[in-house]
C-alpha positions in Angstrom: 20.9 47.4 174.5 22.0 43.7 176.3 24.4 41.0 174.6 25.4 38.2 176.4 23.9 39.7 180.0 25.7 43.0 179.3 23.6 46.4 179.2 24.5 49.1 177.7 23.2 52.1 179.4 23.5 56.3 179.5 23.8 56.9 182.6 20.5 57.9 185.0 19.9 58.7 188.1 19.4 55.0 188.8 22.9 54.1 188.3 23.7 56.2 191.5 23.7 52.6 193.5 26.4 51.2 191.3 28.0 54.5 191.3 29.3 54.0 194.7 32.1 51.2 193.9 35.5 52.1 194.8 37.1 51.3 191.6 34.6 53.1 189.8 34.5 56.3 191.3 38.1 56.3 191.9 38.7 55.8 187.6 35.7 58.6 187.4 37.4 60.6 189.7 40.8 60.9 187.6 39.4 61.5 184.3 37.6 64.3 186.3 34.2 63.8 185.8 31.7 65.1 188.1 28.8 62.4 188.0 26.2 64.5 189.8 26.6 67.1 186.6 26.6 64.6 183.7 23.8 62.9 185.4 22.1 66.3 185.5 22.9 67.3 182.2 21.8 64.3 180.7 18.6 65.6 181.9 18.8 69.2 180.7 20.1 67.6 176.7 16.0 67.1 176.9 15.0 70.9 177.5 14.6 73.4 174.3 17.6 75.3 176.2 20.0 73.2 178.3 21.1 75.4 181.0 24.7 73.7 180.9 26.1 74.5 177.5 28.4 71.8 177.0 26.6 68.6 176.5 27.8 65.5 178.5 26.8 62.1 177.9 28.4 59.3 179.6 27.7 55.7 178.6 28.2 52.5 181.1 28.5 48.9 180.6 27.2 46.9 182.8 27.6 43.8 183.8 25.6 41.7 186.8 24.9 44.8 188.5 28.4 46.2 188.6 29.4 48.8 186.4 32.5 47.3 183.9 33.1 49.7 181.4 32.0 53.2 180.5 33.0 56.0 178.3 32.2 60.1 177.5 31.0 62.0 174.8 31.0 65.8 175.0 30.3 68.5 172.5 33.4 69.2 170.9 31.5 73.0 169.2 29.0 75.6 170.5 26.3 74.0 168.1 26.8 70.6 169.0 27.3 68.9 165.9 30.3 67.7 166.6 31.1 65.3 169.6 34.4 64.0 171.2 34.8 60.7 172.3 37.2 60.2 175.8 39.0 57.0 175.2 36.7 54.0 176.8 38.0 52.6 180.3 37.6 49.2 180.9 37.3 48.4 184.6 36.6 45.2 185.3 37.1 42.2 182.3 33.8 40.9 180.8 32.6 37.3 181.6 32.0 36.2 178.0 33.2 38.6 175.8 36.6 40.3 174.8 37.5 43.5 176.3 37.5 44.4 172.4 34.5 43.3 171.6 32.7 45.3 175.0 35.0 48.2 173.2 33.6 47.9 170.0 30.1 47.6 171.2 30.2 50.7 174.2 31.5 52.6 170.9 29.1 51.9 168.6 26.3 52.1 171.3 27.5 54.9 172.3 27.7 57.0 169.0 24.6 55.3 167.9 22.3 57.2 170.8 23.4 60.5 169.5 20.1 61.8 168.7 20.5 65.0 166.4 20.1 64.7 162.6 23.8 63.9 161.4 26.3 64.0 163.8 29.8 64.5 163.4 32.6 62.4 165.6 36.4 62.8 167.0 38.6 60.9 169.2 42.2 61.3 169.9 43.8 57.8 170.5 47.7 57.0 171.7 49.5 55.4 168.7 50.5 52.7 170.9 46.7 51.9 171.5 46.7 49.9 168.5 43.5 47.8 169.3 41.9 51.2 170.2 42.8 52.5 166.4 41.4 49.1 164.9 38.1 49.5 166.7 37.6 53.0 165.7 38.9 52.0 161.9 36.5 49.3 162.1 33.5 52.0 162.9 34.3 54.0 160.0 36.8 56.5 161.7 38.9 57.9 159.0 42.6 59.2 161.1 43.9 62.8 160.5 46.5 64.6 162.2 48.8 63.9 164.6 50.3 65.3 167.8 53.1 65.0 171.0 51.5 65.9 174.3 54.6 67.6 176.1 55.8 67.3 179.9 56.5 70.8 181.0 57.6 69.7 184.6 60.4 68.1 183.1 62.8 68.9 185.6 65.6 68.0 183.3 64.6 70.4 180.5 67.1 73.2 180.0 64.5 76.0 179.9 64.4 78.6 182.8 61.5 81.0 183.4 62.8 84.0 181.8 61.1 86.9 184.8 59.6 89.3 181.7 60.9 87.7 178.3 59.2 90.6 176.8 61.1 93.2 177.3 63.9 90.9 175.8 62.9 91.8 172.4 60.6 94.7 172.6 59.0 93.6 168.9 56.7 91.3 170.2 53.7 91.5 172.8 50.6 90.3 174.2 47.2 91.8 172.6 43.9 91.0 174.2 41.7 88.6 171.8 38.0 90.1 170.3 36.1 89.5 167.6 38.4 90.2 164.8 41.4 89.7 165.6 39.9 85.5 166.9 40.4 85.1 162.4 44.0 85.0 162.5 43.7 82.4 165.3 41.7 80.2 162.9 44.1 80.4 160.1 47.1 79.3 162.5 45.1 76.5 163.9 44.3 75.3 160.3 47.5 75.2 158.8 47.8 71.5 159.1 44.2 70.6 158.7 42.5 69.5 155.9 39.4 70.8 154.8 37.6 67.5 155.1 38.6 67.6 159.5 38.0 71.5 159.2 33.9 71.1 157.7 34.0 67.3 160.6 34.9 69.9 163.9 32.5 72.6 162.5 34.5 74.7 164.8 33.1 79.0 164.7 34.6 82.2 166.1 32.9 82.0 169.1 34.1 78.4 169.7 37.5 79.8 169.2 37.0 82.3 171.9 35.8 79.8 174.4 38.8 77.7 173.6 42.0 80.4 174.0 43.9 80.7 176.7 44.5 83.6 178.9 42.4 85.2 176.3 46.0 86.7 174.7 47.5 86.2 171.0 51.2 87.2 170.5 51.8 89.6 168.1 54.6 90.7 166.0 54.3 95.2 166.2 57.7 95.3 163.9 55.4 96.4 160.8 53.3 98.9 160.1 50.6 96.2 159.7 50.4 94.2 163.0 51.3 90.3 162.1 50.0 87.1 164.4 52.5 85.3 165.6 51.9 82.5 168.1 48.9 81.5 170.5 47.9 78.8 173.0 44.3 77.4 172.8 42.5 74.7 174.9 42.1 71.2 173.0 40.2 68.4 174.3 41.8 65.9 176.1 41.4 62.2 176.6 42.4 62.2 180.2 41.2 64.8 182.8 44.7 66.5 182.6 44.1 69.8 180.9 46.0 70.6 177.3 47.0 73.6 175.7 48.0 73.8 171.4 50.9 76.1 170.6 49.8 77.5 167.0 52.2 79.7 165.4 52.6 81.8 161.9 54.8 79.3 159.7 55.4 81.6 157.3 57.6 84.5 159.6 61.3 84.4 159.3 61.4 84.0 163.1 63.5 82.3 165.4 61.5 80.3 167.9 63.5 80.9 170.9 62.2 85.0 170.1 58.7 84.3 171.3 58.2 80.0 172.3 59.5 80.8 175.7 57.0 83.8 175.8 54.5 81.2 175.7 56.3 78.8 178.1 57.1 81.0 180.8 53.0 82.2 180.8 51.8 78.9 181.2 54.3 77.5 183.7 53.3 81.0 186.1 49.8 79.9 186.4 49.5 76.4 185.7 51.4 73.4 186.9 49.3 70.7 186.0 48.9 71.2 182.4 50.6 69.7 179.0 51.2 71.0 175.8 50.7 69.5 172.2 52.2 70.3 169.4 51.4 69.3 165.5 53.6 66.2 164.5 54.1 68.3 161.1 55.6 70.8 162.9 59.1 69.5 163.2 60.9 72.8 163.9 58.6 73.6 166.6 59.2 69.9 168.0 63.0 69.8 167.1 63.1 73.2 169.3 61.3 71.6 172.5 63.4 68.9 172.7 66.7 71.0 172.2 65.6 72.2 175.6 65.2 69.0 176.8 61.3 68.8 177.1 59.8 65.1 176.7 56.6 63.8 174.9 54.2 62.2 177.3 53.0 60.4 174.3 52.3 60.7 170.5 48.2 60.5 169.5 46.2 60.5 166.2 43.1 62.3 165.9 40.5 60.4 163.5 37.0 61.5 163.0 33.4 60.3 161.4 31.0 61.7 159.8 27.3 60.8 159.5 26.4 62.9 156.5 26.0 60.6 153.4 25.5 61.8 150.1 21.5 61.0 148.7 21.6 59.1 145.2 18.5 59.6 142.8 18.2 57.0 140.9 15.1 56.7 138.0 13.7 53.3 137.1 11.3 52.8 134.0 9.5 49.6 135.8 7.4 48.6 132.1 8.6 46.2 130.1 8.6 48.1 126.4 11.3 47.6 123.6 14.4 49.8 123.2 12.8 52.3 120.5 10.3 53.2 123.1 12.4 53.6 126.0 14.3 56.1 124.4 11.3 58.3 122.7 10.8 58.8 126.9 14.2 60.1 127.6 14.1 63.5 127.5 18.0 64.9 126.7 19.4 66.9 129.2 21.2 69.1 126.0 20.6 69.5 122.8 22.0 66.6 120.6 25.7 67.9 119.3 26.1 67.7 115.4 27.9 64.6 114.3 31.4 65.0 113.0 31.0 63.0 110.0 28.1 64.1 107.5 27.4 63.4 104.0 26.2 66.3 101.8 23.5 65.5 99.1 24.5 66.6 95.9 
C-alpha cells in the first residue's frame, strides 16, 4: 500500500539494504528482534508447516527509501488465531503526514494483511499513550483489563531474598506442572477476565504450558485435598524486556507475605532483567508490593478486536402483490395461539 509517497510493506528480504541504518537497527535491536528470523519466518508462514512455531510478521513504513516506522505482530496462541500487536515505533517524522495518521495507517495495514479466515487482535498500550489508545479505539479495539508492570531491582524496596522461604512455613511448596494440574492455572489466570477477552485470546492448555515459568505452581499441602495457590506465567510484552504475571487463588484466607516472597525470591535467583505485572483489580496483591517498597514501571490497558461478525438472513418478497397475498405466503413459525376474547354462539 502507498499514500502520499509512503509504502507500507512486510518486511522481505529486500528490505535488507534499508535494514542497515543505525537508528534502525539500533531501535530493532532493543525491542529484541532478530531480523534475519522474522525475515525467515515470514517465509516459512507460507509452508503447510512452518518450521518456527511462533509466527512473526513485521510491518515497515517507508518513506524515500529510508525505513520510518515499523511495528510487530506475533501469535499470541499455539493455533494462531490470535495475534499481539508490539506498540508501533516511529523513527523518523513523516514528510506530509502526522505521526498519527502513519500510526493509524501501519495499524490498520498491518492487521488488514493477516491472511487467515477471522483473526482475533491484542495490544497492551501505556495509559499515558493516550493518542496510542485513540488510534486503537478508532480501529475498533474494545479495552479490557488493566495492569502495573513492577521494578524488581528497586534497590529501595524493603524486600530481602529470604535463602529457602520454604522451609519458613512448611505448608506450602513447589509442584512440577503436567497436564492436569495446567487447569487450575487457567482458573487463576481468568479470575479477572471476562468471557468476551477469554473466547478473543483463544488461549488452550498447551498454550498455558508454553507460557509458565520455571514450569512450577505453588501449592497449598495443608488439606487433604491439595489447593493452588499462586504461579508466575510469561505474558507478552510490548518492549523486548521479558514479563512475568503473578496469579494467585483469591479465595484462600492467606496472608501474602506466606507465599508472594516465594515467588519473589525465585525469580530474582535466576533473572535480573525481568518485570512483573500484576492485575489492577488486584489491590491487595498491589497494596502488598508497594508496602515493600516496589515501584510500577508503568500502568497499561489491554484492548483487543475481533473479526468475527455475526451473519444476518434477511428474506425479501421482491413482487409487488397486495397485503392479503403477502401473508397467504408466510408460513407461521408456530401454531397461531387462541385469542383471549371469544364469543360463543348460542
Amino acid at each position: 500500500m502507498s499514500i502520499s509517497q509512503i509504502q507500507f510493506e512486510e518486511i522481505n528480504l529486500s528490505h535488507t539494504p534499508l535494514l542497515k541504518d543505525k537508528k534502525v537497527s539500533r531501535l530493532l535491536s532493543e525491542y529484541g528482534f532478530d531480523v534475519s528470523s522474522i525475515i525467515l519466518n515470514n517465509f516459512n508462514n507460507s509452508l503447510p508447516v512452518p518450521f518456527i512455531s511462533k509466527r512473526i510478521y513485521a510491518y515497515l513504513a517507508i518513506e524515500k527509501n529510508t525505513i520510518i516506522a515499523f511495528v510487530i505482530l506475533n501469535s499470541f496462541n499455539i493455533s494462531s488465531t490470535t495475534f499481539f500487536i508490539k506498540e508501533p515505533v516511529i523513527i523518523y517524522e513523516p514528510n506530509n503526514i502526522t505521526t498519527r495518521q502513519l500510526t493509524l495507517l501501519l495499524l490498520k495495514e498491518a492487521i488488514a494483511s493477516i491472511n487467515i479466515l477471522t483473526p482475533n487482535f491484542l495490544i497492551k498500550c501505556s495509559i499515558a499513550n493516550d493518542n496510542l489508545i485513540s488510534i486503537t479505539r478508532e480501529l475498533g479495539f474494545q479495552p479490557f483489563n488493566k495492569y502495573y508492570r513492577w521494578n524488581l531491582l528497586d534497590e529501595e524496596t524493603s524486600f530481602s531474598a529470604i535463602e529457602d522461604p520454604l522451609k519458613k512455613f512448611e505448608i506450602i511448596e513447589f509442584q512440577k506442572v503436567t497436564k492436569f494440574n495446567i487447569y487450575e492455572i487457567i482458573k487463576l489466570d481468568n479470575i479477572f477476565d471476562s468471557s468476551h477477552l477469554r473466547q478473543i485470546m483463544d488461549l488452550s492448555s498447551n498454550d498455558y504450558l508454553r507460557k509458565m515459568y520455571n514450569n512450577r505452581i505453588l501449592f497449598c499441602t495443608k488439606f487433604t485435598n491439595q489447593i493452588c495457590l499462586a504461579a508466575l506465567i510469561y505474558v507478552e510484552s510490548s518492549d523486548s524486556k521479558k514479563l512475568i504475571r503473578l496469579v494467585r487463588n483469591t479465595n484462600l484466607d492467606f496472608k501474602l507475605n506466606q507465599f508472594v516472597p516465594i515467588l519473589l525470591t525465585s525469580i530474582l535467583k535466576d533473572h535480573t532483567d525481568i518485570d512483573l505485572e500484576t492485575v489492577f483489580d488486584d489491590i491487595q496483591i498491589n497494596s502488598y508490593l508497594k508496602d515493600l517498597g516496589f515501584k510500577y514501571r508503568n500502568e497499561s490497558v489491554l484492548l483487543g478486536k475481533t473479526s468475527w461478525k455475526r451473519k444476518e438472513m434477511h428474506s425479501i418478497i421482491k413482487d409487488k402483490s397486495n397485503l392479503n397475498s403477502v401473508l397467504t405466503k408466510i408460513s407461521p413459525q408456530r401454531p397461531p395461539l387462541p385469542s383471549p376474547i371469544y364469543t360463543e354462539e348460542l
